[in-house]
Structures are given as structure tokens and as C-alpha cells.
N, C-alpha and C positions, 0 to 999 in steps of 0.2 A: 020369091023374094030375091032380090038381089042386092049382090053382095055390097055391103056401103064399107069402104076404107077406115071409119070413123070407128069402126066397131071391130075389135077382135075377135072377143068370143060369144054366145049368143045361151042362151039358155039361163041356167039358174042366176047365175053371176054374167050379170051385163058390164062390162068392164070396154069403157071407149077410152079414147085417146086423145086430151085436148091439147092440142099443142101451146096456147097461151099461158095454159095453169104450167103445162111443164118449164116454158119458158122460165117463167116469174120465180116456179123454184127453185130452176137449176141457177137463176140469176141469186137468189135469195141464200143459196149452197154456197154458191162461188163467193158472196160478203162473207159471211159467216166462215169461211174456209182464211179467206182473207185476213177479218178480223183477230183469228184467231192465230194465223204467220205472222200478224203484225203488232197486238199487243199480247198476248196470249204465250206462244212458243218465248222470246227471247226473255222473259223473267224466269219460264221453266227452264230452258238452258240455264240460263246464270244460276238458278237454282241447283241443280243437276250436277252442273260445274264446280259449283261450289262445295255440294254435297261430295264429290267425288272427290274433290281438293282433300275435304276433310278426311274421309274416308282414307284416300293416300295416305295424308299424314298419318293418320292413327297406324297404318299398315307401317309405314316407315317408324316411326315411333315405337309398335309391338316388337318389329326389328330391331331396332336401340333397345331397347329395353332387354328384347331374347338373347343378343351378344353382351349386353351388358349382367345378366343374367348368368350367362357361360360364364364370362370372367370372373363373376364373383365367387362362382363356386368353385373354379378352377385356384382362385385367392385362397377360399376356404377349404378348399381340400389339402395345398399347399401347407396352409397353417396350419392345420390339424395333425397331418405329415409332421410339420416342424414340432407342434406344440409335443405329439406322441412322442419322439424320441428325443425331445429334451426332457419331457418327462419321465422317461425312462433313464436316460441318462441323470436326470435327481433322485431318483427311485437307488440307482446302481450307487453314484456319491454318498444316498442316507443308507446306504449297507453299508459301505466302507466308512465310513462313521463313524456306525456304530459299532462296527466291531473293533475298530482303534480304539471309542470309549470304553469298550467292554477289556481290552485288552490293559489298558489306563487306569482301568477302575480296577483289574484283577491285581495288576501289578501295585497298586495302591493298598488296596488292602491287604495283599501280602507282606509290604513293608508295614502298614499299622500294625499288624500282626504279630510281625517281626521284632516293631518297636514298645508293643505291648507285653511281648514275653519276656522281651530283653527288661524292659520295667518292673515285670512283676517280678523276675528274677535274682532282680539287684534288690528289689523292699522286701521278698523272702529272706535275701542274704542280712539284709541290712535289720532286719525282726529278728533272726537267726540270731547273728551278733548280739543285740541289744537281749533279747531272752538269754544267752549264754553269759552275758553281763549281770543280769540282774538275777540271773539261778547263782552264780558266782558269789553276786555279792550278798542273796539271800542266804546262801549256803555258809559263807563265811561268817555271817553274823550269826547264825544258828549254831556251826560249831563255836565262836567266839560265844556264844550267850550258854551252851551246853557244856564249855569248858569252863565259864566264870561261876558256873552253878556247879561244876565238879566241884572246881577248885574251893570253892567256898564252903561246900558243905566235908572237903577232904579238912581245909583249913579250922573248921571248926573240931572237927572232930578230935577229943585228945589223944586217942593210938597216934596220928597220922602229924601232931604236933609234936607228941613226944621222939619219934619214929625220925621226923626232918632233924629236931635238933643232934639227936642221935650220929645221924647221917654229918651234918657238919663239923660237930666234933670230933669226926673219925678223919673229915679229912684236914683240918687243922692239925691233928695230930702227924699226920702222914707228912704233914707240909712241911712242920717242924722238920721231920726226920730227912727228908729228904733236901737234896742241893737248889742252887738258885734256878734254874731251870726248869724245874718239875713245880717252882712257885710259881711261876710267872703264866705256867700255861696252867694250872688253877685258878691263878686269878680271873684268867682272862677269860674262865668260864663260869664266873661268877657273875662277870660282866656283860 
């Protein structure tokens, strides 16, 4: 056999080489390679492009957002700082407060206190008086009612009748006997 160019390899697989078929494909490659540079590639770009715009942005964007993020919590850490020790410092003013009210309230009710003893002191004096008053003036009308029932039942009685006139006629007589001087102060205890 001799060897024909046409032909590569020989046995199981017969595999030639047409040069026209490869022509046509490699022409048929090269449109299609073409086609696809000319309408194919420049919308994938611009899409790509596009895609990558966005993408950007979002990156740029996640950036804004992550410093804007720091700031805030740097805001909020700040204020909470601030809010903390203003609110301690309200914490600290509501003790001092309260212990000026408790100071206010103690001193208050020491003077009600004060002003309540002193009150009940003066209506104890003041009952005191009026009870002293009126045991007085019970007492006087008890001996005045104890002496007019003496007297009344001395007055009735004839020893104690006979007994006064007795008594007066002794010192009428006396009176007689005696100077103007010694009358005058008889009289005056008659009267």
C-alpha cells in the first residue's frame, strides 16, 4: 500500500482530511466568531458594565452606609455617655432633695409639735382655770346652801333663839355702860 496524504491514520478509525469541509468550517467559525464580536459581545459588555456600575455602587453605598453606621454609634455611644451622667447627676439632685425635704418635713413637724404642746398646754391651763372656777363656785354655793340650812335649822331651833337674844342684850347693856367709842365700833359690827 502506499501511503495516500488524504489519509492519517488507517485501521479501526479511518479519519481523512478534507480540506474543503475544513475550509467551509473554519469559514463558518470565523462568521460565527464574528457575529458574536459584533452583535453578541458589546450588549454583554454594556451589560457587565453595567452590572459592575451597580455592583460599585452598592460597594460605595455599603461604604456610606458602614461610616455612616460608625457615626451613629459613635452619636450614640456619646449620648448615652451624656444621657448616663446626666442621669446620675438627677439621681444625685433627687438625694439632695430629698433629704432637704426630709430635713423640712422633720423641722416642720418639730414646730407642729411644738405648736401642739404649746396648745394643749394653754387648754390644760385654760380647763385647769375654768375647773378651779367652777369647784370654787360649786364649793361656795355648797358651803352657802350648808350654811343657810345651818343657819335655818340653828334659827329655828328655840335654845339657839333664846341663846342670840340673850347674846344681844348683854351687849346693849355693855354699850350702855360703856363711852361713845366702844358704841361706835359695836355698831359697826352689827353692820
Amino acid at each position: 500500500m502506499t501511503p495516500n496524504t488524504d489519509i492519517l491514520a488507517e485501521g479501526l478509525y479511518d479519519i481523512h482530511f478534507e480540506w474543503p469541509v475544513f475550509i467551509s468550517q473554519l469559514f463558518g467559525f470565523v462568521v460565527i466568531i464574528w457575529v458574536i464580536v459584533k452583535w453578541v459581545v458589546p450588549p454583554v459588555k454594556r451589560m457587565m458594565a453595567k452590572a459592575q456600575g451597580e455592583i460599585q455602587k452598592q460597594i460605595e453605598e455599603n461604604e456610606q452606609a458602614a461610616a455612616r453606621l460608625n457615626k451613629a454609634k459613635e452619636v450614640y455611644d456619646h449620648g448615652m455617655a451624656e444621657a448616663k451622667a446626666e442621669l446620675a447627676q438627677l439621681i444625685e439632685d433627687a438625694h439632695a432633695d430629698a433629704e432637704q425635704i426630709v430635713v423640712k418635713m422633720r423641722e416642720t413637724a418639730a414646730a407642729e409639735v411644738e405648736r401642739v404642746r404649746k396648745q394643749g398646754r394653754d387648754q390644760i391651763e385654760l380647763m385647769r382655770r375654768q375647773l378651779i372656777r367652777d369647784l370654787k363656785t360649786d364649793f361656795a354655793a355648797s358651803v352657802m346652801t350648808h350654811t343657810a340650812d345651818t343657819v335655818r335649822d340653828q334659827v329655828h331651833s328655840p335654845q339657839i333663839k333664846s341663846d342670840a337674844v340673850e347674846k344681844f342684850l348683854e351687849e346693849l347693856e355693855a354699850m350702855a355702860n360703856t363711852g361713845p367709842a366702844i358704841r361706835a365700833r359695836t355698831q359697826s359690827q352689827w353692820n
